[in-house]
C-alpha positions as CSV (number, residue, x, y, z in Angstrom):
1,X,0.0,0.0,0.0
2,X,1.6,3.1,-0.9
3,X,0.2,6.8,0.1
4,X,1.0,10.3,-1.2
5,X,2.6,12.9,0.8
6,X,2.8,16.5,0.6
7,X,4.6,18.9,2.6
8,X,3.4,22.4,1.0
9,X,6.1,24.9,2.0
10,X,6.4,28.5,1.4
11,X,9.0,28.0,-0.9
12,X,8.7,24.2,-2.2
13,X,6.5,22.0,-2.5
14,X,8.5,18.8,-1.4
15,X,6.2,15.4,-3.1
16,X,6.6,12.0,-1.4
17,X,5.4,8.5,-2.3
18,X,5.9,5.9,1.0
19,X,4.6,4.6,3.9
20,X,4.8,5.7,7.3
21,X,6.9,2.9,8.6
22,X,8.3,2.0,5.8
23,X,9.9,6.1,4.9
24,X,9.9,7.5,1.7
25,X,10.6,5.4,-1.8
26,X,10.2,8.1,-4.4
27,X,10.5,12.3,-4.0
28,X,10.3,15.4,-5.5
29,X,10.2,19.0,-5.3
30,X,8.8,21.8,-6.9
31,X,9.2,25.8,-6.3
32,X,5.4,27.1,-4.6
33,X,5.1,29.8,-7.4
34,X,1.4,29.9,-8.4
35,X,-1.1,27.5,-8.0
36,X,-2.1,27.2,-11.6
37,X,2.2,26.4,-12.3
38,X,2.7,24.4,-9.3
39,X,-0.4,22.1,-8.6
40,X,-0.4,20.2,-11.9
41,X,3.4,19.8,-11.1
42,X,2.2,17.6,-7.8
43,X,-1.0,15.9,-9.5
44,X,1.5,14.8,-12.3
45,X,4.2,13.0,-10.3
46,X,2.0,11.7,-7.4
47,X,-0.3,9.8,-10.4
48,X,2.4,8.1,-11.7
49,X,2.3,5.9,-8.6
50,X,-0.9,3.8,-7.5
51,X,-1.1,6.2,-4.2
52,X,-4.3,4.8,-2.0
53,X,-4.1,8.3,-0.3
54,X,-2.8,11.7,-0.1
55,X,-1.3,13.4,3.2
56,X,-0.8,17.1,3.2
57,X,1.3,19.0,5.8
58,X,0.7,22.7,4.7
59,X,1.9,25.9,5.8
60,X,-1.1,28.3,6.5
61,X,-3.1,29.4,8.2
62,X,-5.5,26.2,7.4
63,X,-9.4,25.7,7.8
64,X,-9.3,22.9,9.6
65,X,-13.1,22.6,10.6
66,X,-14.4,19.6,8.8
67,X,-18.3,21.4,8.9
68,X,-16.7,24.7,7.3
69,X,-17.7,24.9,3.4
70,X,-14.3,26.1,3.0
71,X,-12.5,23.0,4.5
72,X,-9.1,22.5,3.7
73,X,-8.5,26.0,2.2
74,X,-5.5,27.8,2.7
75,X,-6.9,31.4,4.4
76,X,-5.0,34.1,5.2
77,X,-1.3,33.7,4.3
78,X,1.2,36.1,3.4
79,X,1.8,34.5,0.2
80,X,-0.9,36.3,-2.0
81,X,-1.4,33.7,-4.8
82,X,-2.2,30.8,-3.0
83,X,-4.6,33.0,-0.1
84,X,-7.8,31.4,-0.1
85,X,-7.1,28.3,-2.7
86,X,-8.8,25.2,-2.2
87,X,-5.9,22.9,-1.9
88,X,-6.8,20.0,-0.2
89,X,-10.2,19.6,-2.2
90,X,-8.2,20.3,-5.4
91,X,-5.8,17.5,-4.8
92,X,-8.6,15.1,-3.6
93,X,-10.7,16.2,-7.0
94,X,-7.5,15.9,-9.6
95,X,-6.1,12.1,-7.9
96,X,-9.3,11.0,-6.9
97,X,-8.2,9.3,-3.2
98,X,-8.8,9.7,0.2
99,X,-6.9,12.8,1.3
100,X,-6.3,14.4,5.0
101,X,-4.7,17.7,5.6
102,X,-3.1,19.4,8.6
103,X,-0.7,22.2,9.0
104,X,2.9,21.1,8.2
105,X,4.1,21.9,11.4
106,X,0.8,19.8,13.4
107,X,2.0,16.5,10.9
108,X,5.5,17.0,12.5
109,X,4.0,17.0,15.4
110,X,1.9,13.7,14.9
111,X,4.9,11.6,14.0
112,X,7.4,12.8,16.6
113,X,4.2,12.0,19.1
114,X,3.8,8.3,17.9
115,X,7.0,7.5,16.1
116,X,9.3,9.5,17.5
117,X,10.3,11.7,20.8
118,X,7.0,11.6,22.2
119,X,6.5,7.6,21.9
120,X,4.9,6.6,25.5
121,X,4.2,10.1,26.4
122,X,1.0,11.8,26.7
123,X,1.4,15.0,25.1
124,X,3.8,16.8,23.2
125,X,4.5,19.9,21.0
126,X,6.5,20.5,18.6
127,X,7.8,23.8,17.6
128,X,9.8,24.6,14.0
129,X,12.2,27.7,13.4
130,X,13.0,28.4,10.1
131,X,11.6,30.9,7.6
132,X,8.7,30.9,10.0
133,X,7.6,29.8,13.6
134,X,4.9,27.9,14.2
135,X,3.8,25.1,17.0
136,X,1.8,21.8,16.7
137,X,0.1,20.3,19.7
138,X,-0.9,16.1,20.3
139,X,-2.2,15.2,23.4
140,X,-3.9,12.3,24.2
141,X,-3.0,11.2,20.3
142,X,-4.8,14.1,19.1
143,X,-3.8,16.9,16.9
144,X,-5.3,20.1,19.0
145,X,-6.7,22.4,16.9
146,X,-9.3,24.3,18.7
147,X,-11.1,27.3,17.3
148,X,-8.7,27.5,14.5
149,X,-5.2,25.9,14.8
150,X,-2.4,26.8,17.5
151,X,-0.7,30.0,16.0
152,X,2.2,29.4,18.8
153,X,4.5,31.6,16.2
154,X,2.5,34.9,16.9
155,X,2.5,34.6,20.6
156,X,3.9,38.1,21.8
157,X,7.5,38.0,23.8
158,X,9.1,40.8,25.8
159,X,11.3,42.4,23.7
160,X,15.5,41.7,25.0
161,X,16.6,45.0,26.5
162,X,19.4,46.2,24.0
163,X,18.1,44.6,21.2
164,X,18.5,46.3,18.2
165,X,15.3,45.4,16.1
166,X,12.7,44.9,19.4
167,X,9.5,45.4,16.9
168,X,10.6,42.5,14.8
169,X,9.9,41.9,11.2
170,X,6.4,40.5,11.5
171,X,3.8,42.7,9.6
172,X,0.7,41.5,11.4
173,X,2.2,42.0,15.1
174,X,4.8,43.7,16.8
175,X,7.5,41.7,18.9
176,X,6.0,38.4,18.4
177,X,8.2,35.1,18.5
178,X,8.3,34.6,14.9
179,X,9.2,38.5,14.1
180,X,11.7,38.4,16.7
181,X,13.5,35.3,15.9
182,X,12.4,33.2,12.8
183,X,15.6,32.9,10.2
184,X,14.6,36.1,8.3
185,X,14.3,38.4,11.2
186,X,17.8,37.0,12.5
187,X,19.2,37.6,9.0
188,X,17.2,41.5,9.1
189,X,18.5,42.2,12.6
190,X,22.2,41.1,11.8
191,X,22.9,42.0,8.0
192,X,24.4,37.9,7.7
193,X,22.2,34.6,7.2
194,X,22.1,32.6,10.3
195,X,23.8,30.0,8.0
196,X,27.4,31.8,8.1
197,X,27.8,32.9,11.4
198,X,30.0,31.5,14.1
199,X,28.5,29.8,17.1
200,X,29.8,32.9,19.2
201,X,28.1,35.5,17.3
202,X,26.0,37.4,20.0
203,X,22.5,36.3,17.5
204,X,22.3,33.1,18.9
205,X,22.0,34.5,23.1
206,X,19.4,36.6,21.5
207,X,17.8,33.8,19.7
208,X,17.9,31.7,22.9
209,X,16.4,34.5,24.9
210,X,13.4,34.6,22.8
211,X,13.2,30.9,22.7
212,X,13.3,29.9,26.1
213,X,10.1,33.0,26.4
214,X,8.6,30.7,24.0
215,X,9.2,27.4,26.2
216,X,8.6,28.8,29.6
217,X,5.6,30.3,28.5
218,X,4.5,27.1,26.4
219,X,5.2,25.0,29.2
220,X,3.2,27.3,31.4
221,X,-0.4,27.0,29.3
222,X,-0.1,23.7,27.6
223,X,2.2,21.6,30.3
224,X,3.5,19.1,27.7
225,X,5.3,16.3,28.6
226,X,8.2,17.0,26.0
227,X,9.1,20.3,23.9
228,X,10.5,19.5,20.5
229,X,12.6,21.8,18.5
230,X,13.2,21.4,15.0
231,X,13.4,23.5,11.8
232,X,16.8,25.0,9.9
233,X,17.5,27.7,12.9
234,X,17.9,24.4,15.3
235,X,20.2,22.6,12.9
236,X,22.0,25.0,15.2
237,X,22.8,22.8,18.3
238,X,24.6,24.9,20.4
239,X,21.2,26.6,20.8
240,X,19.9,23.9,22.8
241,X,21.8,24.4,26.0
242,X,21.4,27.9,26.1
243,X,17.7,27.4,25.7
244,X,17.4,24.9,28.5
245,X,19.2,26.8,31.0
246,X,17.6,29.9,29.8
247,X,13.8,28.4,30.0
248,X,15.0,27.2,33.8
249,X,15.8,30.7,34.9
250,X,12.6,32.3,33.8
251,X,10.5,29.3,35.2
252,X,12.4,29.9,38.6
253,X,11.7,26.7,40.1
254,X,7.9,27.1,39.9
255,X,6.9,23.7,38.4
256,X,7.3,21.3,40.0
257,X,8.5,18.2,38.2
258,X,12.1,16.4,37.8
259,X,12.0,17.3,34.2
260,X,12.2,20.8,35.0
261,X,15.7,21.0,36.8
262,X,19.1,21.4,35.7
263,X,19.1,17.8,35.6
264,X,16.4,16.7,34.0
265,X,16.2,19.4,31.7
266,X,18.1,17.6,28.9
267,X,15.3,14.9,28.4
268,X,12.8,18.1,28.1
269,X,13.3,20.2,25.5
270,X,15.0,17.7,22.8
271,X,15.4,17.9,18.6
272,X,13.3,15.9,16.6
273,X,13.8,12.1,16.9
274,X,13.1,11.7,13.5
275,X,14.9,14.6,12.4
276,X,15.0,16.2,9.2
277,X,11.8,13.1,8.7
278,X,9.1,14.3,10.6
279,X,7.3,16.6,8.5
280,X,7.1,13.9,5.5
281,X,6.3,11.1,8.1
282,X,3.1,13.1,9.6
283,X,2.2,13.7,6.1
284,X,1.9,9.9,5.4
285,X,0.6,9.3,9.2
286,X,-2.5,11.8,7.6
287,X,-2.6,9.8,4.3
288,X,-2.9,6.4,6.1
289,X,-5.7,8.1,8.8
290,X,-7.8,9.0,5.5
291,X,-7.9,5.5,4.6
292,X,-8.9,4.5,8.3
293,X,-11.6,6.9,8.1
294,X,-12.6,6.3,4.5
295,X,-13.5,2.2,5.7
């Protein structure tokens, strides 16, 4: 049985044919220019294999609600072309196969919960850094998606005293997380991409600042049992010790749990198990789950 898999990216549009335990047998990617240029390109190579279903991990924002008439339409993203396009009914029209969508960062999410970091644990969340910030939720093996879906990205931070671009880059709010330190706004802030700067270029105490906001407050309102950080900022691992002890200090010994301690900290806020895998692994997790709910 082989299923589709999507994971519909800002800039790519990354096209995978697998299983979920089995990974990923055949690939490819295509630029996200407009949907009339770059949706036949995914119809096209996912028909040339006999797919049972499609998976789609999609930046956003998403309608999620299964009840809404616009279901599975992408709604208000900053990329212009694609605001408002029907994708997942699209795809599911043009192959003709159960299809499931979910936001790219929520499938992440799904297979780090049951194949991944967060196998035997309750609840997890997962958070990516790259070109944006965004958060997926499972708890209880649920995605969370409540009114809409977790927009963990746009949660406003306290802007670092002496930093020099405290308004971040965001055009929707001022000093939230992914303004203040998604890839472009450390690449705005600095005049260098993140990608050529040495490990002791003062970005990265900024970036860990404004991450450990993120993961004090995250573990304040959600409590999940394990914080996952992945996307390209994070390929940066000397972030993850300055995180940890910087997510300690602002939690100040408040919650109470052996997880939380300079000890157990390690075992808390973690990379992706799967690592650069989880998005295309959630993606097929979705495609199989359409099947299940298709019998």
């Amino acid at each position: 049985m082989l299923i589709g898999a999507l994971e519909a990216g800002g800039t790519k549009m990354v096209c995978s044919i697998g299983t979920p335990r089995g990974g990923v047998l055949q690939r490819a990617s295509f630029p996200t220019l407009t949907p009339e240029i770059t949706v036949p390109q995914i119809v096209d190579f996912i028909k040339k294999f006999n797919v049972e279903a499609l998976g789609i991990g999609s930046f956003g924002p998403l309608d999620l609600n299964p009840n809404s008439p616009t279901y599975g339409h992408i709604t208000k993203t900053p990329k212009k072309d694609w605001e408002g396009y029907p994708l997942m009914p699209e795809l599911a029209r043009q192959l003709g196969v159960p299809t499931m969508i979910d936001t790219d960062v929520n499938a992440a999410a799904l297979a780090e919960y049951k194949m991944g970091a967060g196998m035997g644990k309750g609840s997890l969340l997962y958070v990516t850094v790259g070109t944006g910030i965004g958060g997926g939720i499972v708890a209880g093996g649920e995605i969370v998606h409540g009114l809409v879906h977790p927009e963990l990205g746009h949660m406003i931070l306290a802007p670092e005293e002496g930093d020099p671009m405290p308004d971040g880059i965001c055009r929707f709010h001022r000093h939230c997380l992914e303004g203040l330190a998604s890839g472009p706004a450390i690449e705005k802030r600095w005049g260098l991409s993140a990608k050529l700067m040495t490990y002791d270029h003062p970005a990265w105490e900024l970036e860990a600042t404004y991450l450990a906001q993120m993961c004090a407050n995250a573990t304040m309102i959600l409590s999940p049992e394990v914080i996952v950080l992945g996307g390209g900022v994070m390929q940066q691992t000397h972030l993850f010790p300055r995180i940890r002890e910087k997510t300690l200090a602002l939690l100040g010994g408040y919650v109470a749990s052996d997880k939380l301690t300079p000890e157990g900290i390690d075992s808390y806020i973690v990379p992706p198990a799967l690592g650069i895998n989880s998005g295309v692994t959630g993606a097929l997790l979705l495609g199989a789950q359409a099947i299940e709910q298709r019998a």
